[in-house]
C-alpha positions, -999 to +999 in steps of 0.1 A: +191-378+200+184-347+179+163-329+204+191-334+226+214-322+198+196-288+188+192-278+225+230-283+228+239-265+195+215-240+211+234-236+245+267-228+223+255-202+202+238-186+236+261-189+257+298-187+240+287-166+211+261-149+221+240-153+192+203-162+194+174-165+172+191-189+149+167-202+119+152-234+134+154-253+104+194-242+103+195-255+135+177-289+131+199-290+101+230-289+117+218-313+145+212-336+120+248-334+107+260-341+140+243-368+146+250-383+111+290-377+124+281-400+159+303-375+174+299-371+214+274-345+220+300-323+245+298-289+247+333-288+236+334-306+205+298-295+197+314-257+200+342-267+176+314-281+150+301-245+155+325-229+151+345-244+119+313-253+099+276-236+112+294-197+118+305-197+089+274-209+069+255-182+096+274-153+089+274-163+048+232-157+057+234-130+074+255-108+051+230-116+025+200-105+042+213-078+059+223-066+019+192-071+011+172-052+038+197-022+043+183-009+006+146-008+023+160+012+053+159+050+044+156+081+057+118+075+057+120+045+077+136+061+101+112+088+107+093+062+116+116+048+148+125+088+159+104+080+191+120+052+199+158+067+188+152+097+208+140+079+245+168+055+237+192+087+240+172+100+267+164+068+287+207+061+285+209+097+301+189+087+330+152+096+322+121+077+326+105+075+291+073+066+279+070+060+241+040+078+221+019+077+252-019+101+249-013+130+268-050+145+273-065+124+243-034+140+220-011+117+210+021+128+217+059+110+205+075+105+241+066+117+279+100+125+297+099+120+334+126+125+361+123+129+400+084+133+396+079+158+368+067+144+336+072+170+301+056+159+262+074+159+236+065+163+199+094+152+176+095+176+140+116+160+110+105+196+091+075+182+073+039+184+085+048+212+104+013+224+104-005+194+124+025+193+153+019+227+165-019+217+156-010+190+185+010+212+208-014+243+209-043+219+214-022+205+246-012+240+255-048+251+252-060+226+282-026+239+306-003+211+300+033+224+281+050+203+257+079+210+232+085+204+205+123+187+192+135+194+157+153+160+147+170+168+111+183+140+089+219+151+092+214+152+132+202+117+136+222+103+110+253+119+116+253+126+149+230+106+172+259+107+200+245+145+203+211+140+196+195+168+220+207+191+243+207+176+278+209+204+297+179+221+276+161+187+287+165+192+321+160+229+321+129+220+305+115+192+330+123+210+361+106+245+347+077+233+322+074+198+334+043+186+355+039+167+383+003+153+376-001+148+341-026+132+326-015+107+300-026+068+290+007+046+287+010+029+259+018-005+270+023-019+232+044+014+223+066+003+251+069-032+243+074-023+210+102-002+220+121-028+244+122-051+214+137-024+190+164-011+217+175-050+225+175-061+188+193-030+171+219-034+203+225-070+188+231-055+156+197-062+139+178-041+116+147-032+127+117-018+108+086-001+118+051-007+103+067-022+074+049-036+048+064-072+041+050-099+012+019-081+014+015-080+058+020-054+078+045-058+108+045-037+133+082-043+135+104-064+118+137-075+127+162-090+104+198-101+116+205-142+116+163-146+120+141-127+105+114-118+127+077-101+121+065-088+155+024-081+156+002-067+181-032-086+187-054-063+199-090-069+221-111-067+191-086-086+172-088-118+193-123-121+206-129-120+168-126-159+157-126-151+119-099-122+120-077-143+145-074-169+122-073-148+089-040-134+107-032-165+120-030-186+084-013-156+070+014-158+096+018-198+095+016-191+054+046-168+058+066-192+085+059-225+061+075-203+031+104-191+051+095-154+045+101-151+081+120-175+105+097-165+136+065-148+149+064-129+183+023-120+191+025-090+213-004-092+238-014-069+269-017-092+300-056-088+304-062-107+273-034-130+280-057-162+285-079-162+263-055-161+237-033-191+252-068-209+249-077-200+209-035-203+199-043-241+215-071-248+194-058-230+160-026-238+158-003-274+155+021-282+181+048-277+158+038-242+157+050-232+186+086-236+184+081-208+157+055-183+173+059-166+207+039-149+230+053-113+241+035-097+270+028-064+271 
């Protein structure tokens, strides 16, 4: 009866609210209050239970947090995103982008590509000038251009709807672009990136390599969940002690209610051996809470 009740309070929230990532335990609570009422477990009366008393006590949450968190989120945390901001812009203008990618062994902040021609960008805030054009004239020094985008405070902040020029874009991939670059994807960079484009789009704050009760995310998202998203790297899972290490510090975190859920990010080719160590290390109950993301 309150499996059957979560899964329908669930469905609600999805599907006539729009709203996911609800705190289990918020959830289980409020299935238990339904079934303490013996109330018919209908969508529609389970949607007017929603509605009158579980928004409410949601959006009561939420405002807190999101209090909270906005005082963390500065103008040096966003430096931090400005490759992810920046192919958002361009990716909504009709480019291919690929997010911090190594571009002849250099990393570089995005790789622009439309009809076949790819161009590197370097993004400058106005600080550590010296090891961006370090970067660009060591590119430039093996034949491959690259430019480099100035991305002010007042620009991004202010006026984001205008970020860069399109036009100068284009000029720029059709004249300077390449048509056989040689660059190395990278596959958590773009993960990383699909996560921070669909959470901020439902109105989430999302952080970058953000130091949290004393663990480093590489993001984490806060809106009705708060969510700490880490990469699990080769090394880091053929490694029995430093996969568990992680592992109780994460479960640690979820049993405290730091953080409401876990997403591992993981590239495919280590994909089952992973499934096979999560089995033996962590409870059943554990997985309701922590999610594999593929990269």
């Amino acid at each position: 009866m309150l499996e059957s009740a979560k899964s329908v309070i669930l469905d609600v929230l999805q599907e006539y609210m729009d709203i996911e990532d609800v705190p289990p335990p918020v959830v289980e609570q409020a299935a238990r209050d339904l079934v303490r009422m013996r109330v018919p477990l209908r969508r529609d009366v389970v949607n007017r239970y929603v509605q009158s008393m579980l928004l409410p006590e949601l959006n009561r949450r939420l405002v807190e947090k999101l209090d909270v968190f906005r005082r963390a989120y500065g103008w040096g945390q966003i430096k931090r995103l400005l490759p992810y901001i920046l192919s958002e812009y361009l990716q909504d203008t009709g480019y291919t982008v690929y997010v911090r990618p190594l571009v002849d062994s250099t990393r570089v902040d995005v790789v622009v590509e439309r009809y076949g021609k790819y161009l590197p960008i370097l993004i400058s805030t106005g600080s550590k000038e010296k090891y961006i054009r370090y970067r660009a004239s060591r590119l430039k020094s093996r034949g491959i251009n690259v430019e480099i985008v100035t991305l002010t405070r007042e620009k991004v902040l202010h006026d984001r709807a205008n970020l860069v020029c399109i036009e100068l874009v284009e000029y720029l991939v059709n004249e300077r672009g390449h048509e056989q670059p040689n660059f190395i994807i990278d596959r958590y960079e773009q993960t990383f990136f699909r996560l921070w484009r669909d959470f901020s789009r439902r109105g989430y704050i999302v952080f970058r390599n953000y130091l949290y009760e004393n663990y480093v995310f590489d993001l984490l998202m806060v809106g009705y969940s708060v969510i700490g998203v880490k990469k699990l790297t080769r090394n880091l899972i053929y490694s029995d002690e430093l996969l568990k290490r992680n592992l109780k510090t994460l479960r640690n975190l979820l049993r405290k209610r730091v953080v409401d859920k876990i997403k591992l990010v993981v590239l495919y080719d280590n994909l089952d051996v992973l499934v096979d160590k999560l089995r033996r290390l962590l409870a059943v109950r554990d997985s309701e809470y922590i999610t594999l993301v593929e990269a």
